[in-house]
C-alpha positions in Angstrom: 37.8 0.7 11.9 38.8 3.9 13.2 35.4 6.7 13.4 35.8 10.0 13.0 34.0 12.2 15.2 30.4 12.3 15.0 28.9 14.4 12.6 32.2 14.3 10.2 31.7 12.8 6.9 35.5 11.9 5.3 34.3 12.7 1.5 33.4 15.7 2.8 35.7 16.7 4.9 38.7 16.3 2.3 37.3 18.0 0.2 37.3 20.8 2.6 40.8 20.2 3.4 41.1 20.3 -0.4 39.7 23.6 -0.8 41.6 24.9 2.5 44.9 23.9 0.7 44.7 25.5 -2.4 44.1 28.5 -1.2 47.2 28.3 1.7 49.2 27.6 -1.7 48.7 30.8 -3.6 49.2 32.6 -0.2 52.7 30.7 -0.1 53.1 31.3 -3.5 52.2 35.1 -3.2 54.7 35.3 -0.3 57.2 33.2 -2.1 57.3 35.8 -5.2 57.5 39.1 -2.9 60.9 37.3 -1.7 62.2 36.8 -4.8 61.7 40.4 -5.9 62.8 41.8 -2.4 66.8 42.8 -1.8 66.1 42.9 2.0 64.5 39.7 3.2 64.3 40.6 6.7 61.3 42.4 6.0 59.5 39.4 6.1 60.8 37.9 8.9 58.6 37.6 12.3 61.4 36.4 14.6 65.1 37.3 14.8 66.3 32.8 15.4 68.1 32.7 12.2 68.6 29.2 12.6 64.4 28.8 13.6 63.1 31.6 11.2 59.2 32.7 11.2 57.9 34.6 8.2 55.0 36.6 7.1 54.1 33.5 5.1 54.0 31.0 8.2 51.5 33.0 10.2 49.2 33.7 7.4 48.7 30.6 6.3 48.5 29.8 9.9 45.8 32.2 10.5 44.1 30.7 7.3 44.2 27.4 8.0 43.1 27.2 12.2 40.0 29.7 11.6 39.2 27.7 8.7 38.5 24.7 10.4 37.3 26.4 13.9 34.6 28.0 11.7 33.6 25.1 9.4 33.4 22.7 12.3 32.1 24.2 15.2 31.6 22.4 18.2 33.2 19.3 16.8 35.3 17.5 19.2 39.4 17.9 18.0 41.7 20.0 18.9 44.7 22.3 17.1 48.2 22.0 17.7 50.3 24.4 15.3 53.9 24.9 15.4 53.4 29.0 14.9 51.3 29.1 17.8 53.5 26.4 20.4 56.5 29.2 18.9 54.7 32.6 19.5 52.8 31.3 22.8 54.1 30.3 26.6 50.6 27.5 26.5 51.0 23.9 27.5 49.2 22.4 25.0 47.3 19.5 27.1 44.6 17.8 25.2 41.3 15.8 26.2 40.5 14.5 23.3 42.0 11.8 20.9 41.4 13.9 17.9 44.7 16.7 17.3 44.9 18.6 14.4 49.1 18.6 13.6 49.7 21.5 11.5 53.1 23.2 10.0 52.1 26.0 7.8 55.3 26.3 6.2 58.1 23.1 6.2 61.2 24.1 5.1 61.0 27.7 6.2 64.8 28.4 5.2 64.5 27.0 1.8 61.2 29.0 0.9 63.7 32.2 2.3 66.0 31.0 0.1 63.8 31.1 -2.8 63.8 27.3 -3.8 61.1 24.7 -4.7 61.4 23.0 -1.7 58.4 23.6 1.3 55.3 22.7 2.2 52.6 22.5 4.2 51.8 20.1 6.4 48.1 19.1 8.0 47.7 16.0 9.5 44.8 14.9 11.8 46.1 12.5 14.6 44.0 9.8 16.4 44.9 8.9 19.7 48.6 10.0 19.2 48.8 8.2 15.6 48.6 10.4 12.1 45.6 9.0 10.5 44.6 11.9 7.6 47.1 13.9 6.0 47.6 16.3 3.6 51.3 17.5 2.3 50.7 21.0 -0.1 53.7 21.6 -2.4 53.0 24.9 -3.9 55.9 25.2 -6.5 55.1 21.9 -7.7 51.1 22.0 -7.9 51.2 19.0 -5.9 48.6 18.5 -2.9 48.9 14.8 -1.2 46.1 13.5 0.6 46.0 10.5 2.3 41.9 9.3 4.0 42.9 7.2 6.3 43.3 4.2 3.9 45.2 5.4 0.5 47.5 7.7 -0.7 47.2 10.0 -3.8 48.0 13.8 -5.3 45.9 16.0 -7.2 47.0 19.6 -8.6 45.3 22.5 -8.5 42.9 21.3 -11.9 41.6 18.1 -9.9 43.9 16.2 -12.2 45.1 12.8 -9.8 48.5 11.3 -9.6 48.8 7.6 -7.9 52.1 7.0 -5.8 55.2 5.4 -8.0 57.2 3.6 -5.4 60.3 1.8 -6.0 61.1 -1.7 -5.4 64.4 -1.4 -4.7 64.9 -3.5 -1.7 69.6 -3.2 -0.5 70.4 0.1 0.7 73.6 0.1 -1.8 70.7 0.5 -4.5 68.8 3.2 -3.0 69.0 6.8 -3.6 69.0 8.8 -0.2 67.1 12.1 0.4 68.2 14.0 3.0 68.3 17.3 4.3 69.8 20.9 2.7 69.8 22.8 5.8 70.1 20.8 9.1 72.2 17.8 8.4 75.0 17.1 10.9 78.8 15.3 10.5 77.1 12.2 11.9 74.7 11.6 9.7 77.4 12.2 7.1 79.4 9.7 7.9 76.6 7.3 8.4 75.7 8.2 4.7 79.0 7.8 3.4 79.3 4.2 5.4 76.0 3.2 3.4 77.3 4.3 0.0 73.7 4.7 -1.3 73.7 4.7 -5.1 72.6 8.5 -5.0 72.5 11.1 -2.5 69.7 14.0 -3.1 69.6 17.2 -1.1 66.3 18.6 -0.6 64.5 20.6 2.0 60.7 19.9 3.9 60.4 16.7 5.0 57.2 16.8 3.1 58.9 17.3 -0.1 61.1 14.2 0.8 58.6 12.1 1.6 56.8 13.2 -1.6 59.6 12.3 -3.4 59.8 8.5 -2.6 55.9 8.0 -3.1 56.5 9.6 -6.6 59.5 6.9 -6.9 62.4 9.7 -7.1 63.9 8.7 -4.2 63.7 5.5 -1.6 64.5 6.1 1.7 65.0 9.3 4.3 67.2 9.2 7.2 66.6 11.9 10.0 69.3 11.8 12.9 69.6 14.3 15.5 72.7 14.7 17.7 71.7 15.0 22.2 71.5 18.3 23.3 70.4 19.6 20.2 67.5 20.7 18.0 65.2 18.1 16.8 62.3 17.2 15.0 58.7 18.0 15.8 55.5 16.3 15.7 54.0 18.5 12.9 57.1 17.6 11.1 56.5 14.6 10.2 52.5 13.6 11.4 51.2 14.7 7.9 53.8 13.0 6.0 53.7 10.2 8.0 50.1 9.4 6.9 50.6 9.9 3.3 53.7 7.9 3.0 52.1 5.0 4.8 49.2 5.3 2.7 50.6 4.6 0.2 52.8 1.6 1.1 55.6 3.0 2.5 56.6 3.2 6.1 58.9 5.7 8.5 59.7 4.1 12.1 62.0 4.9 14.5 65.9 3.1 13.8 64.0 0.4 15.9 61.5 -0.3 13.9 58.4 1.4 16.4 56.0 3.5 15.8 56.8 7.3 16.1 55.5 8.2 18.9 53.5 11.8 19.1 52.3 14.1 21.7 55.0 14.2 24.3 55.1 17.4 26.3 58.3 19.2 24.0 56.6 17.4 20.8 60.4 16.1 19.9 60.7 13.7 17.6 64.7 11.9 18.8 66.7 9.9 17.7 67.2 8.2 14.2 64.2 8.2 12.3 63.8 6.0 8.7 61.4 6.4 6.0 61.5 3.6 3.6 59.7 2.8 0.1 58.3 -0.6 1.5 56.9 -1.6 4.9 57.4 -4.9 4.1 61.4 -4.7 3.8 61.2 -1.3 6.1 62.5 -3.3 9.2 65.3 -5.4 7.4 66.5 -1.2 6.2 66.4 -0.5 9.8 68.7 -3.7 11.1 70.9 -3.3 8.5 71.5 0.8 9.3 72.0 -0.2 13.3 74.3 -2.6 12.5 76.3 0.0 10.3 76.0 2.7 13.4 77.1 0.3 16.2 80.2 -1.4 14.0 81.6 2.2 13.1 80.5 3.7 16.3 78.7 6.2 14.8 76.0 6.9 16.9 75.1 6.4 20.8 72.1 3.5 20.3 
C-alpha cells in the first residue's frame, strides 16, 4: 500500500484539491467568457506559437494552483512540475523525490480559444514515476473527477457525486472512438478508418476524452504521434491516467506497458490506447497492432 508523505492525510488532502479546483474553474470560466465577448483574441494570448498557444487563463490558474499547494503544505516533501513553467522557463526539472506534482492548467488550450466546451484542467500527483491521485476539472460541464488512489468518481460544484458508467463493449467494430479536434494526423486517420469503429467523436483535452468513456459516452481513445514531430506530455495524460484507471479502465502504450513518466523532454511517443476495460484492454491493443503492421500504417 502506497504512503503518502508524512504528515498528509488523503481525506484531507482532496478535499483541498477539491476546494483548489473549484476556484481554478470559475477563473477558467471568467477567462472563457471575456473570449467570447472579445473580437480580438490575441489580447489574451501570452506567446505568439499558434500551433502551442499560452493564454491569460493558463498562467493564472497556474499561479493559483502551485502557490496554493506551496502554501498549504509547507515543508512537505513533493515537488511541482507544470507545463506553463517547463514552457516559460530554460530549468531542467530534476527531481529527488518520488512525489511530482503533474499539473496542466488548461488542456485543450485551442479549443477554450475557440470558445467550445472542451478543456480542462489537469492535477495529478505521481509516485515514483506512476499517477497515483488525480483530478480532471471540466469547467463548462461542472464536472470535477477525482480519483484517491483507489476509485474514481465526479462531483459538481454542489457536492452532488456521479459514479463512472463504463461500457462493456468489448470488439473495436462496436466501439465509439474519441479522438482529437485539433492535432490529429493522416495516420491516425487511416488507422481509424481501417478499424471502422461504430462512431467516431471529435473532442478536444484529453481530459474531456477520458471523462467521456468513464461517463460511458465513448470507449476507447487512440493517441498517435508521427517521428520528428510534436507529441504528448506527461501532464497530459498523468491526471487522466489515474482517474480512468480508477475507475476500471486502463490507457497503455500500443504494447500494452505502462506509460512511462518523467523522462528528460516529458514526451509521451508513440501509439497510446485508452480503453473502457483493463481486463479486455490488451486484446484492444493486439488487435490495433495487427491492423497497423498488415496495412503498414505505422513504423512499430
Amino acid at each position: 500500500m502506497i504512503k503518502l508523505p508524512s504528515g498528509i492525510d488523503i481525506k484531507d488532502l482532496i478535499n483541498d484539491l477539491r476546494i483548489f479546483s473549484w476556484e481554478a474553474s470559475e477563473t477558467l470560466l471568467y477567462f472563457a467568457r471575456l473570449l467570447k465577448e472579445s473580437k480580438n483574441k490575441k489580447n489574451f494570448l501570452s506567446n505568439t506559437n499558434i500551433d502551442d498557444p499560452v493564454t491569460s487563463a493558463d498562467l493564472k490558474v497556474n499561479e493559483i494552483i502551485i502557490n496554493k499547494i506551496n502554501k498549504k503544505y509547507r515543508g512537505i516533501n513533493w515537488e511541482i512540475l507544470s507545463e506553463e513553467n517547463v514552457k516559460f522557463t530554460s530549468y531542467n526539472f530534476e527531481s529527488s523525490t518520488d512525489w511530482i506534482w503533474v499539473l496542466d492548467p488548461l488542456d485543450g488550450t485551442k479549443d477554450f480559444i475557440q470558445g467550445t466546451s472542451d478543456y480542462a484542467m489537469h492535477l495529478g500527483l505521481n509516485y515514483k514515476k506512476r499517477p497515483y491521485i488525480g483530478v480532471v476539472l471540466i469547467p463548462e460541464k461542472d464536472e470535477l473527477w477525482i480519483s484517491d488512489g483507489k476509485n474514481t468518481w465526479c462531483e459538481n460544484r454542489s457536492g452532488s457525486k456521479i459514479t463512472p458508467n463504463l461500457t462493456t463493449k468489448k470488439n473495436l467494430s462496436e466501439m465509439k472512438l474519441v479522438t482529437s479536434k485539433n492535432h490529429g494526423n493522416s495516420v491516425l486517420k487511416d488507422l481509424i478508418k481501417k478499424i471502422n469503429f461504430d462512431e467516431v467523436i471529435i473532442m478536444g483535452s484529453i481530459g474531456c476524452k477520458i471523462a467521456s468513456i468513464i461517463r460511458g459516452e465513448s470507449d476507447i481513445y487512440i493517441c498517435l504521434s508521427l517521428p520528428g514531430k510534436s507529441a504528448p506530455k506527461d501532464w497530459d495524460f498523468a491526471a487522466p491516467e489515474a482517474i480512468l484507471k480508477g475507475s476500471g479502465g486502463s490507457i497503455t502504450t500500443l504494447d500494452n506497458e505502462d506509460l512511462n513518466y518523467g523522462k528528460l523532454n516529458f514526451e509521451q511517443r508513440g501509439v497510446i490506447v485508452a480503453s473502457n476495460n483493463k481486463d479486455t484492454h490488451k486484446g484492444l491493443c493486439l488487435e490495433i497492432k495487427k491492423i497497423i503492421k498488415e496495412n503498414n500504417l505505422y513504423p512499430i
